[in-house]
C-alpha positions as CSV (number, residue, x, y, z in Angstrom):
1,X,-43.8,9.5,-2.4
2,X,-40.8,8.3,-0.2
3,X,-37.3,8.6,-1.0
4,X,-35.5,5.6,-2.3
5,X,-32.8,5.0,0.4
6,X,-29.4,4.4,-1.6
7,X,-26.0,3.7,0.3
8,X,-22.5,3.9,-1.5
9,X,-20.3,1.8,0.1
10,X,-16.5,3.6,-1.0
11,X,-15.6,7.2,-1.9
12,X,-13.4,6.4,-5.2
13,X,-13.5,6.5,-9.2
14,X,-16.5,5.2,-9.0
15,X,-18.8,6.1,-6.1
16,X,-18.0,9.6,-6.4
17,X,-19.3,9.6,-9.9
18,X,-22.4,8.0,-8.8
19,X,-22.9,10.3,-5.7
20,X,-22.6,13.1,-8.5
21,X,-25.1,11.9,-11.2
22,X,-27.8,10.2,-8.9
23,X,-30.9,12.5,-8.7
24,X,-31.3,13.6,-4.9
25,X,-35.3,14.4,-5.8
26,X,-35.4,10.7,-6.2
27,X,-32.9,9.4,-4.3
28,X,-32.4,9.4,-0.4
29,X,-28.3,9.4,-0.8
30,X,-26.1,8.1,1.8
31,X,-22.1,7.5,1.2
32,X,-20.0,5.2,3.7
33,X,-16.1,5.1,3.4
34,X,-13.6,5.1,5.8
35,X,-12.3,8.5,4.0
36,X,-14.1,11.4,4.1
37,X,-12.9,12.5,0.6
38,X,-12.8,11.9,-3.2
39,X,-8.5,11.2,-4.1
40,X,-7.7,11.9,-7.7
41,X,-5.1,9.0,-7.7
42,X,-3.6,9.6,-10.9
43,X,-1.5,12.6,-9.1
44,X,-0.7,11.2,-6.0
45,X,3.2,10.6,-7.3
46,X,3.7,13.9,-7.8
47,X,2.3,15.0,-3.5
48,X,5.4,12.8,-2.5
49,X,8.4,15.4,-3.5
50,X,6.1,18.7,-3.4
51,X,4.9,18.9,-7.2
52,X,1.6,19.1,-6.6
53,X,0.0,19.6,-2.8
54,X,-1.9,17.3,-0.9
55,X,-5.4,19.3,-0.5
56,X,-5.1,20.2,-4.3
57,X,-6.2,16.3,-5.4
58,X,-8.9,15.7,-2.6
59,X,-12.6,16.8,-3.0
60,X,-14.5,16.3,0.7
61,X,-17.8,13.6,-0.4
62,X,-20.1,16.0,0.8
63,X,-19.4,18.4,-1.9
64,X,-20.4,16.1,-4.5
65,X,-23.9,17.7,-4.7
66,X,-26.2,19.2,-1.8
67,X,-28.2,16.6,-0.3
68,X,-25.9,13.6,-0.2
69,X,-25.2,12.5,3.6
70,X,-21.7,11.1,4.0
71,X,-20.3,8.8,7.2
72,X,-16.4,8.2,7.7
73,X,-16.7,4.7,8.3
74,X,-16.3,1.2,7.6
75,X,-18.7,-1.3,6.1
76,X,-18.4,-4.7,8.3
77,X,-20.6,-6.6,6.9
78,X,-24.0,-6.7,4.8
79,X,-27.2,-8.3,6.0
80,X,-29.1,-9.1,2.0
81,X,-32.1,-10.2,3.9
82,X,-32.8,-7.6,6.2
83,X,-31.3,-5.1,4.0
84,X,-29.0,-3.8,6.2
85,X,-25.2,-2.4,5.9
86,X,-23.0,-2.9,9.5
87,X,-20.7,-0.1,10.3
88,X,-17.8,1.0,11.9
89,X,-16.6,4.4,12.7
90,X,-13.2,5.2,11.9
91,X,-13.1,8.4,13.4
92,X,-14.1,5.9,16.9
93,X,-14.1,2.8,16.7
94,X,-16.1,2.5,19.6
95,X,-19.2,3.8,17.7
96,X,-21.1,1.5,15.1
97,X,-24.0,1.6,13.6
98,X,-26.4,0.1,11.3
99,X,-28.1,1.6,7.9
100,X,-31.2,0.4,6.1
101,X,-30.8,0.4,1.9
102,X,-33.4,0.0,-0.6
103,X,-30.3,0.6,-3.5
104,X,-26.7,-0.8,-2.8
105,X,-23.8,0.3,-4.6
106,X,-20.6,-1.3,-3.3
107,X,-17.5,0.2,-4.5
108,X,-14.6,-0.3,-1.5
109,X,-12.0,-1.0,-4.3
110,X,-8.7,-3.0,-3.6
111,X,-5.7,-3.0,-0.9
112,X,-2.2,-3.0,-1.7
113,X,-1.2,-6.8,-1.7
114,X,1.7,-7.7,0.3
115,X,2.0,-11.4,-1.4
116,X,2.7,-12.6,1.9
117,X,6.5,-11.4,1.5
118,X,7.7,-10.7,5.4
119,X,8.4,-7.2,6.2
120,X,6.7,-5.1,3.2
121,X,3.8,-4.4,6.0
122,X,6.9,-3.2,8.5
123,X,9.3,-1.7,6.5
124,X,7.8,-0.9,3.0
125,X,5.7,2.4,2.4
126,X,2.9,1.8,0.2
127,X,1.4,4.4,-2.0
128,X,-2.3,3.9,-2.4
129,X,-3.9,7.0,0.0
130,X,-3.4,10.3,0.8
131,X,-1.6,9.5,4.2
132,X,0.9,7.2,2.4
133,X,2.2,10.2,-0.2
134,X,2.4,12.2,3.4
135,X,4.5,9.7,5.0
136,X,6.4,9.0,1.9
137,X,7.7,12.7,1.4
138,X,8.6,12.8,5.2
139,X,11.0,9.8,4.5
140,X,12.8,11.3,1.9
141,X,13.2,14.3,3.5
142,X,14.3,12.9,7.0
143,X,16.5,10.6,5.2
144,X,18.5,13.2,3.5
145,X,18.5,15.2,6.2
146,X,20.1,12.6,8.3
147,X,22.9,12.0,5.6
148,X,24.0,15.7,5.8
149,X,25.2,14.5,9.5
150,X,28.5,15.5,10.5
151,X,29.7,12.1,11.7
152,X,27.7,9.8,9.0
153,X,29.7,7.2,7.5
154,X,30.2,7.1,3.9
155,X,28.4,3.4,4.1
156,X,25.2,5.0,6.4
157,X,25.1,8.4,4.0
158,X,25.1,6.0,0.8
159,X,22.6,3.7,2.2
160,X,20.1,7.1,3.1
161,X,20.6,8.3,0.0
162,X,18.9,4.9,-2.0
163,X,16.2,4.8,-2.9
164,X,14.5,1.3,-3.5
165,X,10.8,1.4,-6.0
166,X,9.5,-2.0,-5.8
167,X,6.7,-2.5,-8.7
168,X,7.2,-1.4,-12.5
169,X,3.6,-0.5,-13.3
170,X,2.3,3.2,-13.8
171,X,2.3,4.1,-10.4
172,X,5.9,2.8,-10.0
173,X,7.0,4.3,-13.0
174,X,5.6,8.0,-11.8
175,X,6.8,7.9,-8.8
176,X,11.1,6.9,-10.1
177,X,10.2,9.6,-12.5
178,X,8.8,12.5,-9.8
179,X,11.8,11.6,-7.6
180,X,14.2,12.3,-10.3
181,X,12.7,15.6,-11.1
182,X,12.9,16.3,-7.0
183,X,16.7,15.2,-7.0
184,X,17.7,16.6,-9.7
185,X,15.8,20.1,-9.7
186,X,15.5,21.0,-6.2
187,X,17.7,18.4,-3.9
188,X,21.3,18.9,-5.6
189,X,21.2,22.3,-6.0
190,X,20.4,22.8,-1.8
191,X,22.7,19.7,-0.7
192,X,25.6,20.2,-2.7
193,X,27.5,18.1,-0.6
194,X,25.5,15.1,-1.5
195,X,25.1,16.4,-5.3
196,X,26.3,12.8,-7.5
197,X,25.3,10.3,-4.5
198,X,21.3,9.7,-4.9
199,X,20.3,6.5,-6.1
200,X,17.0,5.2,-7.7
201,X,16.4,1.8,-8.1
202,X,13.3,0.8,-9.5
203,X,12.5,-3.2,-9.2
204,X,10.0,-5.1,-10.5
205,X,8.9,-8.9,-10.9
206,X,8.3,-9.8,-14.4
207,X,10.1,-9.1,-17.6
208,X,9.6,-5.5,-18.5
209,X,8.3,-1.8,-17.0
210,X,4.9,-1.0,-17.4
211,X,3.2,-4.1,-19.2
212,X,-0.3,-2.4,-19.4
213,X,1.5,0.1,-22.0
214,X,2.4,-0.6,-25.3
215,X,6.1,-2.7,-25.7
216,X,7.2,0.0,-27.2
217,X,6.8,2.3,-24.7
218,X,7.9,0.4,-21.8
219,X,11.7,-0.1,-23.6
220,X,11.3,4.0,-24.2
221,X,11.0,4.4,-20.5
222,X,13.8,1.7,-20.2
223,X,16.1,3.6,-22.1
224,X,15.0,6.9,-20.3
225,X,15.4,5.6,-16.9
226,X,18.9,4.5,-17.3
227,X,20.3,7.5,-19.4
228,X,19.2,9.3,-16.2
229,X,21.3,6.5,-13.8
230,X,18.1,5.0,-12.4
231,X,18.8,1.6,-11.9
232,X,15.9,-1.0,-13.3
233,X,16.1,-4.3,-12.1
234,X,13.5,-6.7,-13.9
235,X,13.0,-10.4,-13.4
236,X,13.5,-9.2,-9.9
237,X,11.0,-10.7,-7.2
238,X,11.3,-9.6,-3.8
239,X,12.0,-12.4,-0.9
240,X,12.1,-10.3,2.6
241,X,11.9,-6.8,3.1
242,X,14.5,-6.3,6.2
243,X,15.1,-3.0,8.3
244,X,16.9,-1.1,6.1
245,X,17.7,-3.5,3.3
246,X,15.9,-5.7,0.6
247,X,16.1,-9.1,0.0
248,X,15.5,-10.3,-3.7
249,X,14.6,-14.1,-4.8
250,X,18.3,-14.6,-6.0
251,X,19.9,-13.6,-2.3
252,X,21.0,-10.0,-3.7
253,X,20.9,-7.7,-0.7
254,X,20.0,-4.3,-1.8
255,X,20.4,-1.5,1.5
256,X,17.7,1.1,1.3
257,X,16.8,4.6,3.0
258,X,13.6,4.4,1.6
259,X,11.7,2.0,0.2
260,X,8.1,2.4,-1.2
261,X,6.0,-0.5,-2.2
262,X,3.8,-0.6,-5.2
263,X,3.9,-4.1,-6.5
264,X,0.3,-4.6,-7.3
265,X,-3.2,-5.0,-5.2
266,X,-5.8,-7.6,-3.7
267,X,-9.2,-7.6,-2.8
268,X,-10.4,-5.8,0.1
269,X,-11.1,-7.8,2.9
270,X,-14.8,-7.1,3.1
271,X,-15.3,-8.3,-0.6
272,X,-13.6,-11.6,0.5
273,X,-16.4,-11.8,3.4
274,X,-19.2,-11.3,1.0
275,X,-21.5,-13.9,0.2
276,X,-21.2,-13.5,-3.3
277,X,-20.0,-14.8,-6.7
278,X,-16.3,-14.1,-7.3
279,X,-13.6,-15.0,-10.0
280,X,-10.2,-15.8,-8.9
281,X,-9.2,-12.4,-8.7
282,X,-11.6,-12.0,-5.7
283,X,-13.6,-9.5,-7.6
284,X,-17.3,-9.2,-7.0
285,X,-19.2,-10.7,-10.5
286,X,-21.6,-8.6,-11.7
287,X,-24.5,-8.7,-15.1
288,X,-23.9,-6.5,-17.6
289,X,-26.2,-3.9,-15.7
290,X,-23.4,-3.8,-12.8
291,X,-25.9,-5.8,-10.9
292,X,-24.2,-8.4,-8.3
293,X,-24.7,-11.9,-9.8
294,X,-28.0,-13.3,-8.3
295,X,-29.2,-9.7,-6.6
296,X,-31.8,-7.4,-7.8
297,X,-30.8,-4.2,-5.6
298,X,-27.2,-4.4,-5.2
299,X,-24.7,-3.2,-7.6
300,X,-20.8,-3.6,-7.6
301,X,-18.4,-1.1,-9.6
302,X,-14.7,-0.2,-10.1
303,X,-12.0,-2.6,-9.0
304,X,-13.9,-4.5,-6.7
305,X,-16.1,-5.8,-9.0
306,X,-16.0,-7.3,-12.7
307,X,-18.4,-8.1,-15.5
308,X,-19.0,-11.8,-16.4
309,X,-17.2,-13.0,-18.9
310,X,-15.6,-9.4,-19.3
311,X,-12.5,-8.9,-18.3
312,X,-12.4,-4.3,-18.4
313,X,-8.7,-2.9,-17.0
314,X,-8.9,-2.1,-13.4
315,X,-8.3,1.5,-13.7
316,X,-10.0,5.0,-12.5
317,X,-11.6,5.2,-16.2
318,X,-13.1,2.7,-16.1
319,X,-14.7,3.0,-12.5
320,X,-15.5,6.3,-13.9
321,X,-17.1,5.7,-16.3
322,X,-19.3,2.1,-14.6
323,X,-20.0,5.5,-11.6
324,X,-21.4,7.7,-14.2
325,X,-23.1,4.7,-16.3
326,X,-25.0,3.7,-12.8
327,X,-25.9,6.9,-11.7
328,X,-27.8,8.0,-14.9
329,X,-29.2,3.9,-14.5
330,X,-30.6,3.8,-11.1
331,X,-32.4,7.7,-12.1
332,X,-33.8,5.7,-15.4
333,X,-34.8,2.7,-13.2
334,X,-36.5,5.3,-10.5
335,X,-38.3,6.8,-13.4
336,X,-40.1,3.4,-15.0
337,X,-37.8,3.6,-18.0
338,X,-35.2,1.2,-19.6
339,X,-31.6,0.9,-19.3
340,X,-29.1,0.0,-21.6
341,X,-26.6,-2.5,-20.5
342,X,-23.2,-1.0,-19.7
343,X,-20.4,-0.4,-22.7
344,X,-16.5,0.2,-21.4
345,X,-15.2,2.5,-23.9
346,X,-11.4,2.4,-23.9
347,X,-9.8,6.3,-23.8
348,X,-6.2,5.1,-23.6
349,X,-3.5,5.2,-21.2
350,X,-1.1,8.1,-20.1
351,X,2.0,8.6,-17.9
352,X,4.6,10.6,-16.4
353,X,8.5,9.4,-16.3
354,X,9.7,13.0,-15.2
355,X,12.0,15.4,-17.2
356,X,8.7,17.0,-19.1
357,X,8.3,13.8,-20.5
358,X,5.6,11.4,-21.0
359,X,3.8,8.2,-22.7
360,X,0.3,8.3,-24.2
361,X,-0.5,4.7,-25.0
362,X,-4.8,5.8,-26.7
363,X,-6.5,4.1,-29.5
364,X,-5.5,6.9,-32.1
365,X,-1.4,6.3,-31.3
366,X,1.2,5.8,-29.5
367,X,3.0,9.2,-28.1
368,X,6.0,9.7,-25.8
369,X,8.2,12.5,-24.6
370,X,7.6,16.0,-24.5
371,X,3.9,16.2,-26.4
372,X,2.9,13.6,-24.3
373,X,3.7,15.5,-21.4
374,X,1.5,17.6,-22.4
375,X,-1.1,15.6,-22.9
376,X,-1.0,13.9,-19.7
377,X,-1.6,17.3,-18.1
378,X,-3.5,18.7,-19.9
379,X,-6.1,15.2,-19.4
380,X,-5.4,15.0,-16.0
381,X,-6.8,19.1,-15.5
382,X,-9.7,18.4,-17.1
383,X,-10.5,14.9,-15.6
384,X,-9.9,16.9,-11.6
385,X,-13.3,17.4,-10.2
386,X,-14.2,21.1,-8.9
387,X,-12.8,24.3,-10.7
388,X,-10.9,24.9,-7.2
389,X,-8.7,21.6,-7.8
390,X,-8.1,22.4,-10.8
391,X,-7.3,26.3,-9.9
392,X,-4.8,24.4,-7.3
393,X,-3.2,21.8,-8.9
394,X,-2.2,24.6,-12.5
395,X,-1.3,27.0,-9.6
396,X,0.9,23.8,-8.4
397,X,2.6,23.3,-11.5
398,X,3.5,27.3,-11.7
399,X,4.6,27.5,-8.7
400,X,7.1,24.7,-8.8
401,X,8.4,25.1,-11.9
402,X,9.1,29.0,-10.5
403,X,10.2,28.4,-7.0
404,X,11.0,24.6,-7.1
405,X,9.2,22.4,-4.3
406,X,9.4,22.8,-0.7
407,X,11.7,20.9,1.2
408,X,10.5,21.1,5.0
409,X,9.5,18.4,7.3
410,X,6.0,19.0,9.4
């Protein structure tokens, strides 16, 4: 008996899960994402200022089991009648191709959203990928560099030395509070010269830090924050990002060395090309199989997608746990047996905001500082997939808190 052909379209939360769970005896598995690799988002904060290395959170696709074929590409476009998925290399993008599907599991997640404010695409870094935390930790390192300069002006060296966070949400929050660890542990004990000049500023939109989390919580991190001189500007919406400088909604000019965007995402552009039902979000709607709304073969999980009348947080557990749901689905549905329809089951939410602290926001309580520290590593170990990631990441965490983080540019 043939193989059921099965393409994943993505390479996150939730496609990885599915490409580990689905049964290879059944299943003819083939993944397509523009990455070649699994990235275990939740520590990317911590690759910007050296806590944590850049290989140690990245687990290549095609270790997810033996037998699962894997293209670094993009999906351009998906043919429902013919049953056919239009690609793009990414590695050339002179080479496309075309793959047939009997299965289709789309899960291309979001994009960071730019909320057609001029210059975040020119001047602000995002941190969504791998390539971003690279470039991110190359700014802050040439930019401090520079301000050791013998002939800097105070005005130049104070302006290299800022540091501008726009978006107050997790990611936000870890990064302010990894950069402080950096600055303070490692930075101003090398550049004495420039010990007492850094300067965080962490901006955000609405009212408060880290709405997802508990109130309480959020003013905890408030009070953190600014006991550690790291300015937080709320009620702050960004008008134009400049070279060098930002531009908020109020005309205050605030000059930066670096600036690093993580203000919230949109939908990917394929999903918006789809011919399929989407809420106003511009997520794919899906049964409460994961099914796409009016398709009998196609699936859509994680942040691209969303169950009618459901509205599940648009986070890695949750994708991990629709990638696990659909993997054990599609080997019941290959097997002539019955599926239940899929249950989110809320875990909580955790956080770093440096200084060994942390925030724990889980159905049981509400935890912050030093125990929660804890617990956010000691969940995020166990959550990292391959023994060898989490052999590198502990090893990490050892080795900077013994020999501090590295400091080179390459």
């Amino acid at each position: 008996m043939p193989k059921i052909k099965l393409v994943i379209l993505g390479s996150g939360f939730g496609a990885f899960r599915v490409a580990m769970g689905i049964s290879t005896s059944m299943y003819d598995v083939t993944v397509v994402s523009p990455r070649d690799h699994f990235l275990f988002t939740p520590l990317l904060a911590s690759t910007t200022v050296g806590t944590t290395e850049f290989r140690s959170i990245i687990e290549p696709v095609r270790y997810s089991q033996k037998g699962v074929r894997s293209f670094t590409a993009h999906c351009s476009n998906i043919d429902t009648q013919s049953k056919t998925i239009h690609c793009v290399s990414t590695i050339d993008r002179d080479a496309d191709f075309t793959l047939t599907y009997d299965v289709l599991v789309i899960a291309i997640g979001v994009v960071s959203a730019d909320y057609g404010i001029p210059g975040v695409n020119e001047f602000a870094l995002p941190i969504k990928e791998l390539g971003d935390a690279r470039r991110i930790r190359q700014q802050i390192i040439s930019s401090i560099e520079r301000a050791t300069l013998p002939d800097i002006t105070p005005e130049e060296q104070e302006r290299l030395l800022t540091f501008v966070i726009v978006g107050g949400g997790p990611t936000g929050v870890e990064f302010a509070g990894e950069l402080h660890d950096f600055i303070q542990q490692d930075l101003s004990s090398i550049f004495l010269e420039l010990r007492g000049k850094f300067k965080i500023k962490l901006l955000d939109a609405g009212p408060t830090l880290l709405n997802a989390f508990d109130r309480s919580l959020g003013e905890y991190t408030k009070r953190i924050f600014r006991k550690r001189d790291i300015e937080i500007l709320t009620s702050a919406p960004v008008k134009e990002v400049r070279h060098e400088e930002v531009v908020l909604e109020d005309d205050t000019v605030l000059p930066f060395g670096t600036l690093v965007w993580s203000a919230g995402v949109t939908a990917n552009p394929l999903t918006e090309r789809l011919p399929f039902k989407r809420d106003q979000q511009g997520r794919i709607i899906t049964d409460e199989y994961l099914r796409v709304s009016g398709q009998q073969n196609i699936y859509a999980i994680g942040d691209c997608s969303t169950i009618q009348d459901k509205d599940d947080p648009m986070t890695a557990q949750a994708a991990q746990q629709e990638g696990k749901y659909l993997a054990a689905a599609l080997n019941l549905t290959a097997q002539g047996r019955a599926v239940k329809p899929f249950r989110y089951s809320h875990k909580g939410m955790l956080a770093y905001i440096g200084g060994q602290k942390g925030l724990a926001d889980t159905p049981a309580g509400k935890w912050r500082g030093f125990a929660a520290w804890v617990l956010w590593r000691s969940v995020y170990i166990t959550r990292l997939v391959g023994f060898r990631n989490k052999f590198r990441v502990l090893f990490d965490w050892i080795r900077t808190s013994i020999f501090g983080r590295d400091i080179a540019t390459f």
